[in-house]
C-alpha positions, 0 to 999 in steps of 0.5 A: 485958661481963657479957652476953659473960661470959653468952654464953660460960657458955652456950656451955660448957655447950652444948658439954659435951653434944655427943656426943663420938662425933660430933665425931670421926666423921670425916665429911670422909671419907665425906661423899659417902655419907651415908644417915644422921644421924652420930648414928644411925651412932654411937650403937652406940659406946662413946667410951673416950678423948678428948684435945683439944689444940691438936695434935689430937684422939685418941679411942679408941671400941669398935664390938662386940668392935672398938677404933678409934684416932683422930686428928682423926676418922681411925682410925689403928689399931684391933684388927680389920682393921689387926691384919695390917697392924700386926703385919707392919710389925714381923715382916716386916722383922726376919724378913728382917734380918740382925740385929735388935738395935735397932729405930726405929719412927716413929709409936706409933698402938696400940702393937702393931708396938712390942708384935710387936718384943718377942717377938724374943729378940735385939731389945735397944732398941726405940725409938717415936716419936709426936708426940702424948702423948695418942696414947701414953696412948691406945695404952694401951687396946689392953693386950690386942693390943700386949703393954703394950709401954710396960712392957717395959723395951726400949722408949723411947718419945720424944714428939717429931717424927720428922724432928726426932728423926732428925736429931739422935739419935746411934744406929743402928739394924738395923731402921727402921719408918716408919708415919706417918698417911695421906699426905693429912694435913697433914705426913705428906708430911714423913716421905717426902721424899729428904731424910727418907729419906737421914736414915733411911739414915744412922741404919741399921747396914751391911746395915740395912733400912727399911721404909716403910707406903704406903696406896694407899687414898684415894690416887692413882697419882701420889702413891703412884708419886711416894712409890715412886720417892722411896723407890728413889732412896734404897733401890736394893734394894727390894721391895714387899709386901701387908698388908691390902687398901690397905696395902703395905710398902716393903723398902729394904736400906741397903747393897743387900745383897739380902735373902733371902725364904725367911727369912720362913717362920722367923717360925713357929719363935718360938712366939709370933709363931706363935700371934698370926700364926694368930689373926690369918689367917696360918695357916701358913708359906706365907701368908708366901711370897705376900705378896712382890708386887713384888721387886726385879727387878720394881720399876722395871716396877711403877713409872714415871718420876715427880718425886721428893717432896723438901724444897724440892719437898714435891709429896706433901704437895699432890697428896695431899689434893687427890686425897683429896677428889677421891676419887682411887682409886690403880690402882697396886694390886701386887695388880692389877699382878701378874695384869696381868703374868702373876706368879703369887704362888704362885711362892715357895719353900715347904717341902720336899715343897711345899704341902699341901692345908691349906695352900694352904687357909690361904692361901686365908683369908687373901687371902679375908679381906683381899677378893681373891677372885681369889688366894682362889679359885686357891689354894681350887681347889689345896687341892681338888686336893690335897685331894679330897672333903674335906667341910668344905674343900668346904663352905668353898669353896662359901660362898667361891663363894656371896659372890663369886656365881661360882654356876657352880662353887658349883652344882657344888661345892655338888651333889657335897656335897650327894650326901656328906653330904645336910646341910641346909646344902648341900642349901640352898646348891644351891638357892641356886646354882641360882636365882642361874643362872637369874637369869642366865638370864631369857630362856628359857621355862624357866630353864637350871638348872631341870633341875638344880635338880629333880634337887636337890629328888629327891634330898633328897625320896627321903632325907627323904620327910616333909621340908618343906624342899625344898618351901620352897626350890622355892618361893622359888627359883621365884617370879622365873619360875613364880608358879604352881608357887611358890605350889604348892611354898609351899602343900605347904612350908607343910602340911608345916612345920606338922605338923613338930613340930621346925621352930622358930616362926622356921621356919613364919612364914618359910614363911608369908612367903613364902607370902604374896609368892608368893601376891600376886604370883600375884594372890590377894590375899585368901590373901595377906593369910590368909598374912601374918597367919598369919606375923604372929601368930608375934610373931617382930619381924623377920618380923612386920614384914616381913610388916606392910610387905607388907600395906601394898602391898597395894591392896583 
């Protein structure tokens, strides 16, 4: 006995000194990706909360500027990327309602689609329910994005099951939010039954609305399909809309009353609503307008025929965790489905006078941010349109088309910015799309885009005659195809840089770098090494190793 009391004292004392951030890193979910130890992905965390209790573990840690709730390793809410997403599921539905009065919202998570119901003058109860205390006193921490919502003497907030809850409450409501955990979690797939939805229904007030968040990340067709279906069983009138990237919300009328989508732009008449929309990459109202993907009319093409997810059949809450560790990835994407289908999402109702150039460049940021390139880059080419020689919307654009390496259009794009402002920046970003066009081209004895390039490099050379910059860019733009003339345009870059008494230290052991990778790649080993040390002795950390790395492949 004392020996198994012993044991225990030390094993206590073992598991303080685990590291916290590690026991909720949530390796089950990128356990086929792992480059590095858990701890070194980590340890640039700060762990602010942590709560285990025999219903789960709930953590909050800080990455940066960045907050991320946890439950069980998961983040189920945070203050980056999901701030759309949270913030929509709230201004959405009581855009589109026909009152707004009362609002149920199952699950807590940071507090911030309880917090974006109470800039509503006419919202009167707003009623939050989290099975996990520790979830609540959790949410506390994201203060600064969701308002202190527990303060708002509007809000109650009921530490209970949700089915339970829903089954048994004697109130109705205008506006129902569902925004459970990933279906993959064990009982989240109780939430999406027929059965859970028909208790929904009957809590909504005549011409009440409720609307449902669907992952389609780390999901399958057939369990988002099966989840859809299940939902227009119930919702005859229903529409789907975009949130961030993976993130979809399901609009479903009580009375299938249709709802009216032009309501959405009056969320830019509250003031506050307004201000939190445009700090987090809703620029304007007519980002709005594009993020009804799927209507009604359009619904049952969107989706197939499937079983429905039912109480005496929970098939969601088995096909779910199954294709999560499959790593099934839906292709039930209404983003895809509208290209495939021809839909234009600009098709909307927008303000009288249509869509300015500004705007059709906000809603250009905002499908940028949310890593749709395609609707990014239409709308970027509207706002050009209407927009003409805008210096600093073509400068946009341009680093728009360099990240999504369409270079063609960059190139293009990139040269007509360079003959307005003769910027360094757009003279370098030429230059980048221009070597990007002749890696495509590796084929030909001299690259497509060399031509090109040059007249570039005459431009800048005639408005900055002493310049050492265009050399340099010739140089490594160069050296995947002509080592020689590499070396010659790094050899003059670097007589120039030195005599540059505004060039940084950074700036000249750059150019010797690349000096030097030119140079050894032409086999002229020994004015390598001569270029590499001179790169080294500026102490500048990341180019003194990088050039020390390239020393160690050299053979003598």
């Amino acid at each position: 006995a004392t020996v198994l009391v012993f044991v225990v004292i030390i094993g206590c004392s073992l598991l303080s000194t685990w590291d916290k951030r590690v026991l909720t890193a949530g390796v089950f979910r990128y356990w086929d990706s792992v480059k590095e130890s858990v701890a070194a992905r980590e340890k640039n965390s700060e762990l602010l909360y942590y709560s285990e209790t025999r219903s789960g573990v709930v953590s909050v840690q800080r990455y940066g500027k960045k907050l991320s709730l946890k439950v069980n390793g998961k983040p189920d809410a945070s203050s980056g990327s999901d701030m759309v997403t949270q913030l929509l599921l709230a201004h959405i539905p009581l855009a589109l309602a026909e009152k707004r009065e009362d609002v149920l919202i199952i699950g807590v998570g940071s507090g911030v689609t309880a917090g974006a119901c109470l800039p509503f003058n006419d919202v009167k109860t707003v009623d939050a329910i989290e099975l996990l205390p520790t979830v609540t006193e959790a949410s506390k921490l994201f203060k600064e994005q969701n308002g202190a919502y527990w303060l708002d003497e509007r809000v109650t907030v009921y530490e209970e099951d949700g089915r339970n809850f829903v089954a048994f409450i004697n109130k109705k409501y205008d506006v129902i939010v569902s925004e459970p955990s990933n279906p993959w979690f064990a009982g989240v797939g109780n939430l999406m039954t027929r059965e859970a939805f028909l208790n929904f229904k009957a809590l909504l007030k005549p011409n009440g609305l409720m609307v449902q968040h669907v992952h389609y990340y780390e999901n399958s067709s057939e369990t988002v399909n099966t989840i859809l279906r299940t939902f227009r069983d119930i919702f005859p009138q229903c529409s789907i809309w975009q949130l961030s990237m993976g993130d979809m919300l399901v609009v479903g009328s009580r009375d299938g009353t249709p709802v009216s989508v032009e309501k959405i732009g009056q969320l830019f008449d509250n003031e506050t609503v307004g201000q939190t929309l445009v700090k987090y990459g809703i620029g304007d109202r007519s980002v709005l307008y594009t993020l009804e993907l799927v209507s009604n009319n359009d619904f049952d093409k969107y989706i197939s025929q499937s079983v429905l997810n039912e109480d005496d059949y929970p098939i969601v809450e088995f096909l779910a965790p199954q294709h999560f560790y499959e790593r099934s990835q839906a292709r039930i994407d209404p983003l895809s489905w509208v290209f495939t289908n021809k839909q234009s999402l600009f098709n909307r109702t927008y303000p009288a006078g249509g869509v300015s150039a500004s705007q059709w460049a906000n809603i250009a940021r905002h499908w940028r941010e949310i890593s749709t390139s395609a609707v990014a880059f239409s709308a970027y080419e509207r706002a050009l349109a209407k927009g003409g020689k805008d210096i600093k919307l073509l400068r946009e654009f341009v680093e728009f088309l360099l990240r999504g390496k369409r270079w063609q259009r960059a190139y293009e794009l990139a040269n007509e910015l360079h003959d307005l402002t003769s910027a360094e920046v757009d003279f370098l970003n030429c230059c980048k799309a221009a070597k990007e066009l002749d890696l495509k081209t590796p084929s030909l004895e001299a690259p497509l885009s060399f031509q090109l390039f040059d007249s570039v490099l005459s431009k800048w050379k005639a408005k900055h005659p002493n310049s050492w910059e265009p050399f340099y860019a010739k140089g490594v733009a160069y050296r995947a195809f002509d080592s020689a003339l590499s070396v010659n345009a790094l050899e003059e870059a670097a007589k120039r840089v030195l005599k540059d008494e505004k060039a940084s230290i950074v700036q000249k052991a750059r150019v010797f770098l690349e000096l030097g990778m030119s140079l050894q790649k032409n086999g002229k080993i020994k004015a390598a090494i001569a270029a590499y040390r001179s790169a080294m002795s500026s102490n500048v950390t990341s180019i003194k190793e990088a050039a020390q790395k390239e020393l160690s492949t050299i053979k003598l």
